[in-house]
C-alpha positions as CSV (number, residue, x, y, z in Angstrom):
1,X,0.0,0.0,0.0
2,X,1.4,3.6,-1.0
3,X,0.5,5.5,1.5
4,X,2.1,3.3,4.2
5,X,5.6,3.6,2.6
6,X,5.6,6.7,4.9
7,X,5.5,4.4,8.2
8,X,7.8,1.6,7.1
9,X,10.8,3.7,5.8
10,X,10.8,6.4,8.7
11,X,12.6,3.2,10.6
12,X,14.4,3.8,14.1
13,X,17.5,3.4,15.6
14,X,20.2,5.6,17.0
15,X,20.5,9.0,16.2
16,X,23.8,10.2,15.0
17,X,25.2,13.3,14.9
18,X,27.2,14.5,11.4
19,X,27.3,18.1,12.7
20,X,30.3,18.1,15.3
21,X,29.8,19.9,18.6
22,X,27.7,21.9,18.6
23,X,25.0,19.6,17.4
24,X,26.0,17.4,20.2
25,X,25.3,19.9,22.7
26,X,22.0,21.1,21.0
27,X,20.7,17.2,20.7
28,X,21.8,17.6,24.7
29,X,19.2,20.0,25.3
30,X,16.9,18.0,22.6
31,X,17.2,21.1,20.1
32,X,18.1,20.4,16.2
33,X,20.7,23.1,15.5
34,X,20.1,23.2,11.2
35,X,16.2,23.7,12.2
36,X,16.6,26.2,15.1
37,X,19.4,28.2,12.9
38,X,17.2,28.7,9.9
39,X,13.7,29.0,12.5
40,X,16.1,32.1,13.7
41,X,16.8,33.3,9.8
42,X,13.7,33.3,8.9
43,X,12.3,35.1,12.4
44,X,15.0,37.8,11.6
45,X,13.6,38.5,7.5
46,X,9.8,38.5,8.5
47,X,10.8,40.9,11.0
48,X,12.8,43.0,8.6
49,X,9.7,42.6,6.1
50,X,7.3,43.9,8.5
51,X,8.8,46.9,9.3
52,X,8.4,47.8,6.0
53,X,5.2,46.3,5.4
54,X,3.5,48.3,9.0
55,X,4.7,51.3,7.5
56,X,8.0,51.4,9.8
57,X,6.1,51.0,12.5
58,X,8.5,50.3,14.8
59,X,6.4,49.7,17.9
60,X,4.6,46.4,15.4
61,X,8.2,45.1,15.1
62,X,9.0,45.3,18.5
63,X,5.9,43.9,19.2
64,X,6.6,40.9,17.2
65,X,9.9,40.0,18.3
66,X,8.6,39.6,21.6
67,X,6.1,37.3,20.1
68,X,9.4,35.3,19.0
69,X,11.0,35.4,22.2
70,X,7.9,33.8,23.8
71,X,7.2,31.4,21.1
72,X,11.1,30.7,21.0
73,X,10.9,30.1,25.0
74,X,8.1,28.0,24.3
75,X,9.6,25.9,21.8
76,X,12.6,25.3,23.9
77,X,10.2,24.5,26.6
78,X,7.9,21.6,24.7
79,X,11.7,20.2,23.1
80,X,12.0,19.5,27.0
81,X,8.4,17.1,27.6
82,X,9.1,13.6,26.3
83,X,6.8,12.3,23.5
84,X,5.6,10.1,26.1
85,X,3.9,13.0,28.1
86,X,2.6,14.5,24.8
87,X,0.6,10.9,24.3
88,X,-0.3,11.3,27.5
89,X,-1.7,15.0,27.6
90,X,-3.0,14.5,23.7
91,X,-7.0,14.0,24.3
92,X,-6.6,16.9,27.0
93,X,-5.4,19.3,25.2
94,X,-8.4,18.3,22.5
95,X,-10.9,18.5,24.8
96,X,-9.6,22.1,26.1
97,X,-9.5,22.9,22.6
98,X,-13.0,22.1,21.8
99,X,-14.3,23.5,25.2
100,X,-12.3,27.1,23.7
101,X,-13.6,27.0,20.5
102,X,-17.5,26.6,22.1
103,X,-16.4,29.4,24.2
104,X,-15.3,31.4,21.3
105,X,-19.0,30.8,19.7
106,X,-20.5,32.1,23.3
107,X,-18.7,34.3,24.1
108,X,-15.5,35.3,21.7
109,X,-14.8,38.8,20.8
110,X,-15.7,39.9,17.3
111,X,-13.7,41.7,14.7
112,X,-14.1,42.1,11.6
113,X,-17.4,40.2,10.8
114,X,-16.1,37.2,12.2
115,X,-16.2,36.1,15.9
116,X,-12.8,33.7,16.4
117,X,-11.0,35.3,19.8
118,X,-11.7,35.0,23.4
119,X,-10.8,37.3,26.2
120,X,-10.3,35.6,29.4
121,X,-10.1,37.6,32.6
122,X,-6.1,37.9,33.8
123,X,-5.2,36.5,29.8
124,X,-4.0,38.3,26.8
125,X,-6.5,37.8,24.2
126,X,-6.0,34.8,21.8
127,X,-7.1,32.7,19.3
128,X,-8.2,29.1,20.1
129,X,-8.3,27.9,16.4
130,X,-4.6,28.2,16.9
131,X,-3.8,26.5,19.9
132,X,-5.9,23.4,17.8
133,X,-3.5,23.6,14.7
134,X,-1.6,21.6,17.0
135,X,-4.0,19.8,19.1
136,X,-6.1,18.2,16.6
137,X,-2.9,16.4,15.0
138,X,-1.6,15.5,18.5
139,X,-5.0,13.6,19.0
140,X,-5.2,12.1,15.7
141,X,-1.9,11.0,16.3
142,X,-2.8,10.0,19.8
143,X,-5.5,7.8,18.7
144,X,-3.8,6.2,15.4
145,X,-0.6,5.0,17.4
146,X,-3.0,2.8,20.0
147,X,-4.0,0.6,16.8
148,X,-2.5,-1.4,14.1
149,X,-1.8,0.3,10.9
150,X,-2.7,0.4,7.9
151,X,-5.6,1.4,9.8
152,X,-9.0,-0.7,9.8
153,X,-12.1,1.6,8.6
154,X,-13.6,1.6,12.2
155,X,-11.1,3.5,13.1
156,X,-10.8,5.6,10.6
157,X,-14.2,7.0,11.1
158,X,-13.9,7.5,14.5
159,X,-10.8,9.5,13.6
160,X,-12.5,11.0,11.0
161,X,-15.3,12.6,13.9
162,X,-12.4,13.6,16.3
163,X,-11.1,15.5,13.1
164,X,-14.6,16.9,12.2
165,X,-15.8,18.5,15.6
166,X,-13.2,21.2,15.8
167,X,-13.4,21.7,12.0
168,X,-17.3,22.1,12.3
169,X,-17.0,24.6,14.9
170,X,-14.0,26.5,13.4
171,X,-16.6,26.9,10.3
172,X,-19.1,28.6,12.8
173,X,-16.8,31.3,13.1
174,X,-16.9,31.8,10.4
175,X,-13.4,30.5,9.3
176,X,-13.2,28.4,6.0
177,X,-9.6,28.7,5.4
178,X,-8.6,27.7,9.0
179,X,-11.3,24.9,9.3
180,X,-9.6,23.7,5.8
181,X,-6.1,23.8,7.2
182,X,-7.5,22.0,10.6
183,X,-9.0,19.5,8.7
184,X,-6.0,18.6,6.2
185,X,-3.5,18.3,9.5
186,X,-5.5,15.9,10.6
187,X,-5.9,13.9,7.6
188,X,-2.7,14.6,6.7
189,X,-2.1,11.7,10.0
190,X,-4.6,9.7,8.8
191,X,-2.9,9.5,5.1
192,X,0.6,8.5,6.9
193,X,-1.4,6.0,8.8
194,X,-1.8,3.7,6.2
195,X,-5.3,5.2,4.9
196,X,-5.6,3.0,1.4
197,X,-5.8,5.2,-2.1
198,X,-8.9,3.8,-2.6
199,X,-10.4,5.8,0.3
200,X,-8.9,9.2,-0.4
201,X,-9.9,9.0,-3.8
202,X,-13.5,8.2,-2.8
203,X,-13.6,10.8,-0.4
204,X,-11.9,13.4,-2.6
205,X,-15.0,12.4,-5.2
206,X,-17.4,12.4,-2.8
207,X,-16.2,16.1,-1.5
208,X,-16.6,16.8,-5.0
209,X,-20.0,15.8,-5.8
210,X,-21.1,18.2,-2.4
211,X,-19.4,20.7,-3.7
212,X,-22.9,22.0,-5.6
213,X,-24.3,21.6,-2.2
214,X,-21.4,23.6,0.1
215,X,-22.1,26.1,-2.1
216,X,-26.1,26.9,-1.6
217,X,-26.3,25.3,1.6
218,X,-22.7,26.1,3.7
219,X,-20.7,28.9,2.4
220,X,-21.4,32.6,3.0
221,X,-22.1,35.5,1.1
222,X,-18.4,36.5,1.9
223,X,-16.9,33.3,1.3
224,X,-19.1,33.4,-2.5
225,X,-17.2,36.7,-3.6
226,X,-13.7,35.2,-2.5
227,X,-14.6,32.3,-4.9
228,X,-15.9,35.0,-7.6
229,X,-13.5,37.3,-7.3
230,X,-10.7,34.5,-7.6
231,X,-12.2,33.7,-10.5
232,X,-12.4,37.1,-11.9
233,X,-11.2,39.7,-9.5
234,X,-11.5,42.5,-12.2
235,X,-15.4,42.1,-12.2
236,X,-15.3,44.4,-8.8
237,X,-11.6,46.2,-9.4
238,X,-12.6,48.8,-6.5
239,X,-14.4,46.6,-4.5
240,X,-13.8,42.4,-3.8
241,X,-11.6,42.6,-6.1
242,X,-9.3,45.3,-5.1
243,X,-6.7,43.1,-2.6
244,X,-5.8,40.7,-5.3
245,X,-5.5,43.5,-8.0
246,X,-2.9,45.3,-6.1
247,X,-1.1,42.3,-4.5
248,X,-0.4,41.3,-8.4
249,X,0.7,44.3,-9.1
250,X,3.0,45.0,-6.5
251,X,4.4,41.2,-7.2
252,X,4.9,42.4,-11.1
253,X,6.3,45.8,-10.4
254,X,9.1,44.2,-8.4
255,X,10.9,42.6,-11.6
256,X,13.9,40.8,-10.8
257,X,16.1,42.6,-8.0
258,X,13.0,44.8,-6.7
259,X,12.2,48.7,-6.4
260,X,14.4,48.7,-3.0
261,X,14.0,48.4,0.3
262,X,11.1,50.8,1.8
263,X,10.8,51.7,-1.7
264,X,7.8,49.7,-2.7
265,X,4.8,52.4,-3.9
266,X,2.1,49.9,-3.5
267,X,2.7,49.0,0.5
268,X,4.4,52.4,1.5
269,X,1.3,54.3,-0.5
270,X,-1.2,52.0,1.3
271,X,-2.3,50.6,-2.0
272,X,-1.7,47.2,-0.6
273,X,-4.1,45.8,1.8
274,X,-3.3,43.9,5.0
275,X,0.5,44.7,3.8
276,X,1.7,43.4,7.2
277,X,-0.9,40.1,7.4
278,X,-1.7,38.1,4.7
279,X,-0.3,40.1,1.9
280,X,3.1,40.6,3.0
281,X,4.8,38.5,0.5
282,X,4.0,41.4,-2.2
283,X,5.7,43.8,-0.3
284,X,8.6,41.5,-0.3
285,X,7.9,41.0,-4.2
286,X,7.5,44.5,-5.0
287,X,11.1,45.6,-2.3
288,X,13.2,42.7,-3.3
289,X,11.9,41.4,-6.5
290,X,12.3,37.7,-7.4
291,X,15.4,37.6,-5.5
292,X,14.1,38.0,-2.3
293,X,11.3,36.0,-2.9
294,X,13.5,33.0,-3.7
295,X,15.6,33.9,-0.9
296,X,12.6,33.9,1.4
297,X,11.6,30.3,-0.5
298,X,14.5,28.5,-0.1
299,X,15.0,29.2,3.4
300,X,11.0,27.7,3.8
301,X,12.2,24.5,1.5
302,X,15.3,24.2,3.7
303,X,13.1,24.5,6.7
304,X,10.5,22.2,5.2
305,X,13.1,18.9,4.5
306,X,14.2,19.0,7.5
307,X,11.8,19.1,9.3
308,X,10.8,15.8,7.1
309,X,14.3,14.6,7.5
310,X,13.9,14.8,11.2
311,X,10.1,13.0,10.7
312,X,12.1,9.9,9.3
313,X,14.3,9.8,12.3
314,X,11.4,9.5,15.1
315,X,11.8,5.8,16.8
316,X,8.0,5.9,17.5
317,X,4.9,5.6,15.1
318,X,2.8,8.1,17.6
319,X,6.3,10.7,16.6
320,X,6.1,9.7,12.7
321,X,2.9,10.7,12.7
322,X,2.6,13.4,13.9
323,X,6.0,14.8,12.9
324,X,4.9,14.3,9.7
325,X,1.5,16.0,9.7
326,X,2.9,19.1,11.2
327,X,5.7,19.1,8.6
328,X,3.2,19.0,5.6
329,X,0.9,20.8,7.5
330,X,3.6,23.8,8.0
331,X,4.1,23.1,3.9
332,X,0.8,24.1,3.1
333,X,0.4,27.2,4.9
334,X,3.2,28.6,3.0
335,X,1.3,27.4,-0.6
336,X,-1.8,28.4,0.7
337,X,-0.5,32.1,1.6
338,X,1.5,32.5,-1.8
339,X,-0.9,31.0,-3.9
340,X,-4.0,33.2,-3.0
341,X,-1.2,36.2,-2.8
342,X,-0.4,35.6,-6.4
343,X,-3.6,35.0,-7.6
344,X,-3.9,31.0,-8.3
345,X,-5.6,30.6,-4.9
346,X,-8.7,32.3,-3.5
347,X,-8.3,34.6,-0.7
348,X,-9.0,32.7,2.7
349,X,-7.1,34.6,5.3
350,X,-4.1,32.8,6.3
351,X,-1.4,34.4,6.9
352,X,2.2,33.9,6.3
353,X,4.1,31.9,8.7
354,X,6.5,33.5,11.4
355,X,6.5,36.7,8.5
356,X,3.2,37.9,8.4
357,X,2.5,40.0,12.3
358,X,0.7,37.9,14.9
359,X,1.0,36.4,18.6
360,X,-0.9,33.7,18.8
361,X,0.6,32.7,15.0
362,X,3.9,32.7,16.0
363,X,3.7,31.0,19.4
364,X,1.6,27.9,18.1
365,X,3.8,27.4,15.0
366,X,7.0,27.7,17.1
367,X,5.4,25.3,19.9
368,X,4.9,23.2,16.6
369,X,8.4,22.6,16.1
370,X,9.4,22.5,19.6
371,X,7.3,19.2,19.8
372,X,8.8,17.6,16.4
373,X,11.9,18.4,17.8
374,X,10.8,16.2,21.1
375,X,9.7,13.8,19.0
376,X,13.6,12.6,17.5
377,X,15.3,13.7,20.3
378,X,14.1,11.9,23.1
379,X,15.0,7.9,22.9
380,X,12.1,6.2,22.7
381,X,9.9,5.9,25.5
């Protein structure tokens, strides 16, 4: 079976160290040196990127690099906890989840149109959905690991519901584009489970054939335009369309080697929406030119294999698993953001990870690598 190729070469064994000293006293502390040094690059560009992007706002940067120095902390922190404890805490942290995301629907804070924060007496305010991104695969995970795989379809579809109830209420938010990233890291466990070809493809068809019916019976007005102004943004150039139009044309202006730094006219003018969120690849694009861009890519592929690499090296199927679901899973955000940036994707609202400005973002993702780093560092246990 295809999928389970996944499972039976991520063998284990002893982990050995090619990169001298220093990796030695990093796998000491259960850090991975390569991943922290080019998490810390890539913290350092999106930081130089938003300053342009806020407008030099320098109080937004400073801001945000205390957001890395907690989520840094953090990830140090959950590189500490043994996968063991993770197993152990797994349907916990799910149900705490859940309960957050009901509270969100009760009694979140609004902004926006869309209701997806809560503010809890004595907390900062924050976004459950995010805390979940990493929940939900722990879970999945969780649950997967305590049976045989390739999975039986029993337990698939009990997955399947512990993957769906957090979607579901994410999609109350209204969220689409996070409820579709919560729902793909989950599957995403599933897939490396074992799940047969058979099944995705009948799902993927049966997704298709509702699509007719999403569209009448589930998606919103708002969540209509994105589709139609995907599709043809210059139907409404000063209205639904105008993000997309100006994102493009901030990514064209840009050429090869860019306007210059703080010289972009579409983000410095305030042409460009959400310059410092979810479009602030274009005012990378339109500063830097294809360059950068590349630049910025390459240090996400780098980041990307190997955090895979490290996937293959987990001595435990509950620490392939999930290692490999929050590896893809970190994939697709990237794709996501750049492709509805550029235009081949429709606008959802996700932003660009550790680049575009956020707490909760940048703390969860971080947290994210702190417990893939757990899971190949620790012997098995």
């Amino acid at each position: 079976m295809a999928s389970t190729d996944f499972s039976r070469t991520m063998g284990s064994g002893e982990h050995h160290s090619g990169f001298g000293r220093s990796q030695a006293l990093f796998r000491r502390i259960h850090l991975d040196l390569p991943l922290t040094l080019l998490l810390l690059i890539l913290a350092a560009g999106g930081l130089l990127i938003l300053y342009s992007g806020s407008g030099q706002e320098i109080s937004m940067v400073k801001r945000q690099a205390i957001h890395f120095a907690i989520g840094l902390a953090v990830m140090v922190s959950a590189a500490q906890i043994p996968p063991r404890i993770y197993r152990t805490l797994a349907p916990w942290a799910y149900l705490i989840g859940v309960l957050a995301l009901v509270g969100v629907l009760v009694i979140g804070v609004g902004a926006k149109g869309a209701q997806r924060w809560l503010a809890l007496p004595g907390l900062p305010r924050f976004q459950p959905s995010e805390l979940v991104k990493l929940a939900l695969p722990l879970t999945v995970a969780w649950y997967m690991s305590r049976h045989p795989v390739p999975p039986k379809f029993t337990h698939l579809l009990k997955a399947v519901i512990i993957i769906a109830i957090p979607t579901v209420l994410i999609l109350k938010q209204p969220d689409l584009g996070t409820s579709i990233l919560i729902f793909t890291s989950g599957a995403l466990v599933l897939f490396f489970a074992g799940m047969s070809w058979w099944l995705i493809i009948s799902c993927i068809s049966l997704v298709a054939a509702c699509a007719p019916l999403m569209w009448f019976f589930v998606m919103r007005e708002y969540q209509k335009q994105r589709v139609l102004t995907f599709l043809n943004p210059e139907s409404d150039p000063l209205g639904s369309g105008w993000n997309i139009i100006q994102s493009k044309t901030a990514i064209g202006s840009g050429g090869i080697d860019g306007k210059g730094f703080l010289q972009g006219t579409q983000s410095q003018l305030e042409f460009l929406p959400e310059s410092h969120t979810d479009f602030i690849i274009a005012v990378l694009a339109e500063e830097m030119g294809l360059i950068g861009v590349l630049i910025l890519l390459s240090v996400y592929f780098l980041i990307i294999m190997r955090c895979l690499y490290l996937s293959s090296r987990c001595e435990t199927l509950f620490g392939r698993l999930l290692s490999g679901s929050l590896s893809v899973t970190f994939f697709i955000y990237v794709f996501v953001n750049i492709g509805m940036v550029s235009g081949i994707l429709p606008v959802v609202g996700v932003p660009l990870p550790l680049v575009s400005y956020g707490g909760t973002s940048v703390v969860s993702l971080l947290t994210a690598f702190g417990v893939l780093m757990s899971m190949v560092t620790h012997r098995r246990s």
